[in-house]
C-alpha positions as CSV (number, residue, x, y, z in Angstrom):
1,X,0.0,0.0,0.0
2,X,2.1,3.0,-1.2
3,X,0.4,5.6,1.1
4,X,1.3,3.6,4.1
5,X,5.3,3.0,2.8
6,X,5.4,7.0,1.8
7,X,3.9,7.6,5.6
8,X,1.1,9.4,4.2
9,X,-1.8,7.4,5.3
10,X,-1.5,8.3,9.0
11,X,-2.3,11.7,7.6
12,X,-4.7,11.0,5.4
13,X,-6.8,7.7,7.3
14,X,-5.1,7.3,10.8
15,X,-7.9,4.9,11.6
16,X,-6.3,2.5,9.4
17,X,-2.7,2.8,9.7
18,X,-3.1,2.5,13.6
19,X,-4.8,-1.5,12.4
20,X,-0.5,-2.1,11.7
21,X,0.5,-4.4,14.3
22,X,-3.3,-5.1,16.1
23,X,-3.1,-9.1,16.3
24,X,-6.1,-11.1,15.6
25,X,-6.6,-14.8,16.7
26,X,-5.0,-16.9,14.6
27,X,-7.2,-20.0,14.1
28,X,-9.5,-17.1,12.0
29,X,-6.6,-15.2,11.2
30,X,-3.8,-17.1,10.0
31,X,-2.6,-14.2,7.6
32,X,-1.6,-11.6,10.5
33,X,-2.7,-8.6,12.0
34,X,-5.4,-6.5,10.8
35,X,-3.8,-4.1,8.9
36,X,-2.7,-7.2,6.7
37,X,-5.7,-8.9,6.4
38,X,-7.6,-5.6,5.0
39,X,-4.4,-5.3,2.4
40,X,-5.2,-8.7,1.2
41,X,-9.4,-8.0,1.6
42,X,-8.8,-5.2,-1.0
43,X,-6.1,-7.7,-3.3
44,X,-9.4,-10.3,-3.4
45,X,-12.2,-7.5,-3.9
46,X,-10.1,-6.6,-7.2
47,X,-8.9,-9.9,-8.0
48,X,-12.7,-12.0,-7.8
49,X,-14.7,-8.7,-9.5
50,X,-15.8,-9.8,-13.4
51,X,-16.9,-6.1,-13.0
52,X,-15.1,-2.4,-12.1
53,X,-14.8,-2.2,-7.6
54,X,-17.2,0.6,-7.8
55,X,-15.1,3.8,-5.0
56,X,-17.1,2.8,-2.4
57,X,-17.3,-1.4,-2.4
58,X,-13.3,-0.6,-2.0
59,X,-13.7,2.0,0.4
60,X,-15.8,-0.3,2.5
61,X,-13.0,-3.2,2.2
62,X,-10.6,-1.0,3.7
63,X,-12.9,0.0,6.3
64,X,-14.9,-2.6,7.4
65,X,-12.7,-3.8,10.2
66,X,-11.4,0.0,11.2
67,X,-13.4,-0.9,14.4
68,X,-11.2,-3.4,15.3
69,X,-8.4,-1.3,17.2
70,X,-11.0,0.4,19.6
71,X,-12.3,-3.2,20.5
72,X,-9.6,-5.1,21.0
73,X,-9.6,-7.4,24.0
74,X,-8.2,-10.6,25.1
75,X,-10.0,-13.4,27.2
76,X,-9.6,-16.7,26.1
77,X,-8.6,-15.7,23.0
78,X,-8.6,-12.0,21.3
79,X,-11.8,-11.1,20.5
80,X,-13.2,-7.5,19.1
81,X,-16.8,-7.4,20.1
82,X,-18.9,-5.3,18.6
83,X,-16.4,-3.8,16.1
84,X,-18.5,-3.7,13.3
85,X,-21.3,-1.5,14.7
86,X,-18.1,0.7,16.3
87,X,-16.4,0.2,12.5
88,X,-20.0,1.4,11.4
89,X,-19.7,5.0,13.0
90,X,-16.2,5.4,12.8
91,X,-16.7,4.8,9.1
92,X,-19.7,7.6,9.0
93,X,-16.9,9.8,10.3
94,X,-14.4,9.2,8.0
95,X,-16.9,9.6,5.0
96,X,-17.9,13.3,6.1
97,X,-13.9,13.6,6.4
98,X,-13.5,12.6,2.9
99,X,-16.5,15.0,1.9
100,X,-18.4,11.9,0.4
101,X,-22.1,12.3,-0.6
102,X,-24.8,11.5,1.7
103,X,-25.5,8.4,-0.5
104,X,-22.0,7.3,-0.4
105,X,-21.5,7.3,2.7
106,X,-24.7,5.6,3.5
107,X,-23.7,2.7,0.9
108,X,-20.3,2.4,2.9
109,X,-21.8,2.1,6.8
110,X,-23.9,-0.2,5.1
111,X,-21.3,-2.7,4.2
112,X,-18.7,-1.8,7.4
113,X,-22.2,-2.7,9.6
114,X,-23.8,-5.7,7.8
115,X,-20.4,-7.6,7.3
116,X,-20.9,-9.9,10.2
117,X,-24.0,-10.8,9.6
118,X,-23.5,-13.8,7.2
119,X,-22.3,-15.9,10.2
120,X,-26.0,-15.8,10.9
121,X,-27.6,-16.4,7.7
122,X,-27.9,-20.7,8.4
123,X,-30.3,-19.6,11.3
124,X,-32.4,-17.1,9.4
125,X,-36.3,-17.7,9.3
126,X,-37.5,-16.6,5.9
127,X,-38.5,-12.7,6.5
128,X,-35.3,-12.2,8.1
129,X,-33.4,-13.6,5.7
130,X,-35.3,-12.2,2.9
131,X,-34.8,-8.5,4.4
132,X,-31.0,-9.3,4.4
133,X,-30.5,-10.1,1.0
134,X,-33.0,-7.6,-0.2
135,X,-30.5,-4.6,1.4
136,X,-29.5,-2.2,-1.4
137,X,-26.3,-3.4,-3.4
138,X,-26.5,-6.7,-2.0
139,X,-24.0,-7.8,-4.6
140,X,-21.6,-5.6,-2.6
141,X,-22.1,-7.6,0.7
142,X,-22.1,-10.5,-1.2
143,X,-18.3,-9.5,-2.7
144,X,-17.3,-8.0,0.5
145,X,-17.7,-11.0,2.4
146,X,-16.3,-13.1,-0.1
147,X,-13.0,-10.9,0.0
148,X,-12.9,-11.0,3.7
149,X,-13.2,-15.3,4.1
150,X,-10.6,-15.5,1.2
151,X,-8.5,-12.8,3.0
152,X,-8.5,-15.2,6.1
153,X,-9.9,-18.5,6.9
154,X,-10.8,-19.0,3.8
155,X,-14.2,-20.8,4.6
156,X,-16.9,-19.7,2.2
157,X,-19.9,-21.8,3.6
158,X,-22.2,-18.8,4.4
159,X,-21.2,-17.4,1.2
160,X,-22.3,-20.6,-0.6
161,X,-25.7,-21.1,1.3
162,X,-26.8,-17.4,0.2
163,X,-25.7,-18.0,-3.6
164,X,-28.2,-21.3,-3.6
165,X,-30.5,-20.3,-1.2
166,X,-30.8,-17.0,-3.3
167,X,-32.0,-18.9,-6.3
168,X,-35.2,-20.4,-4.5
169,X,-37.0,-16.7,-4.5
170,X,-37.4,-14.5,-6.9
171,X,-37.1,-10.9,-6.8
172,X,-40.5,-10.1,-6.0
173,X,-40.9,-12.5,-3.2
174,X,-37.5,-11.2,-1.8
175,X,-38.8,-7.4,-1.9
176,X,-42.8,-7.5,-2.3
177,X,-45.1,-4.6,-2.4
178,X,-46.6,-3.6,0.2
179,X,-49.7,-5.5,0.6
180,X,-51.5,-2.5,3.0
181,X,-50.1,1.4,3.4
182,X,-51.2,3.9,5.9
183,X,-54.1,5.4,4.3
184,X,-55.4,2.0,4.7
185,X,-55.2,2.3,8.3
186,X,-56.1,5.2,8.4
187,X,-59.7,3.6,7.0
188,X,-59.5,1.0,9.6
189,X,-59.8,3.9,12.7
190,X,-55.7,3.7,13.4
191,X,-54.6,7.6,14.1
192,X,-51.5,8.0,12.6
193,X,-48.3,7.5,14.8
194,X,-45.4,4.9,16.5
195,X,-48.4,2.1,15.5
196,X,-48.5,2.6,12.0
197,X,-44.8,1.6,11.2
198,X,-45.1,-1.2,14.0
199,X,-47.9,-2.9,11.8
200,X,-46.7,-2.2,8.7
201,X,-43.5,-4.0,10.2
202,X,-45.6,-6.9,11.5
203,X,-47.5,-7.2,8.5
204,X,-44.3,-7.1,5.7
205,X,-42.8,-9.8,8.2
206,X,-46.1,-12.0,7.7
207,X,-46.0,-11.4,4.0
208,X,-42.1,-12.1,3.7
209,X,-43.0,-15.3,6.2
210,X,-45.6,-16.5,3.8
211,X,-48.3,-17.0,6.0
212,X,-50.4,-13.8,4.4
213,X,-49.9,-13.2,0.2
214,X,-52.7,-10.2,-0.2
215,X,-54.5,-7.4,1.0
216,X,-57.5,-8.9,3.0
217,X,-55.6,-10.8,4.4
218,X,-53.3,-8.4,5.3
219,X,-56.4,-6.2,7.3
220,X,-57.9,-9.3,8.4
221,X,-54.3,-10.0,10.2
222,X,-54.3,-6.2,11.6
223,X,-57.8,-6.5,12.7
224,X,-57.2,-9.7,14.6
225,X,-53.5,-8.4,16.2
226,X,-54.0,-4.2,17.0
227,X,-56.6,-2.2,18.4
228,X,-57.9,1.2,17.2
229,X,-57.2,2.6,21.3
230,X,-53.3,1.5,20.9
């Protein structure tokens, strides 16, 4: 990295030159420190991509552990909880430094936060697991994550599952219209407030959860589970 060998980057992005040196636990990390592994994270984004590593999939590779410093501990082995949702708002930070557009930097804390989250995907129910792969630039996680096993234990299993699972649904049943909006509430006596996004919530999670597919169902569901004096 020729910013780091010309000394620049502890001007430019102290938050990653100060990952030089941090260990990681070895079973995981068998390539080194974190400063190493997010060299070789950004080698893999470029090296696997049958398309141009749009600024900010690359920018999110080289920050998606930055949180790792700041949560470093050691207990039976070295762990650094949490570092992803710390990574997350360090990452925001860095973005406004860097004068990137609101959407930019949005797409970035998306990646830097969500990048753990695979590890859960074999325990998913449906609407959860739905949601997750219906994020915007999902490819982007997808590569991200892909980079990072390669870039250390090399195990791609999670990466795997969500490449087959992801061909059981189509588009629509992975991000589905809404099946009721508030003016619909609004006609069933609900005043609008906190309770209209907690049954739209409740009633997207149904649909994604298969158990209602259209719009009567949808109000018979909300009659049956709220009350109008919520």
């Amino acid at each position: 990295m020729s910013l780091s060998e010309y000394g620049l980057l502890n001007h430019i992005l102290p938050d990653v030159e100060i990952m030089r040196g941090v260990e990681q636990p070895p079973q995981f990390h068998p390539e080194g420190d974190v400063f190493v592994h997010t060299c070789l994270v950004l080698d893999k984004l470029f090296a696997n991509s049958d398309r141009n590593v749009s600024p900010e999939l690359a920018l999110a590779g080289l920050l998606h552990d930055v949180g790792k410093p700041p949560t470093y501990t050691v207990s039976d082995r070295i762990r650094f909880n949490g570092h992803d949702r710390v990574g997350a708002a360090m990452s925001k930070k860095i973005c406004r430094k860097l004068k990137l557009s609101n959407k930019q930097t949005q797409r970035i804390v998306s990646l830097v936060r969500e990048h753990l989250r695979f590890k859960d995907v074999f325990n998913m129910k449906s609407s959860t697991f739905k949601r997750f792969v219906g994020m915007d630039y999902f490819d982007d996680h997808m590569a991200l994550h892909k980079a990072d096993c390669e870039a250390s234990h090399g195990m791609l299993a999670a990466y795997d599952f969500v490449q087959n699972k992801l061909s059981e649904f189509t588009e629509e049943e992975i991000k589905p219209e809404p099946l009721i909006k508030g003016d619909d509430l609004i006609r069933l006596g609900f005043k609008p407030g906190p309770i209209f996004s907690e049954i739209l919530n409740s009633v997207e999670e149904m649909q994604l959860e298969g158990m209602i597919a259209n719009k009567n169902q949808a109000i018979d569901y909300v009659r049956q589970n709220f009350t109008t004096a919520q």
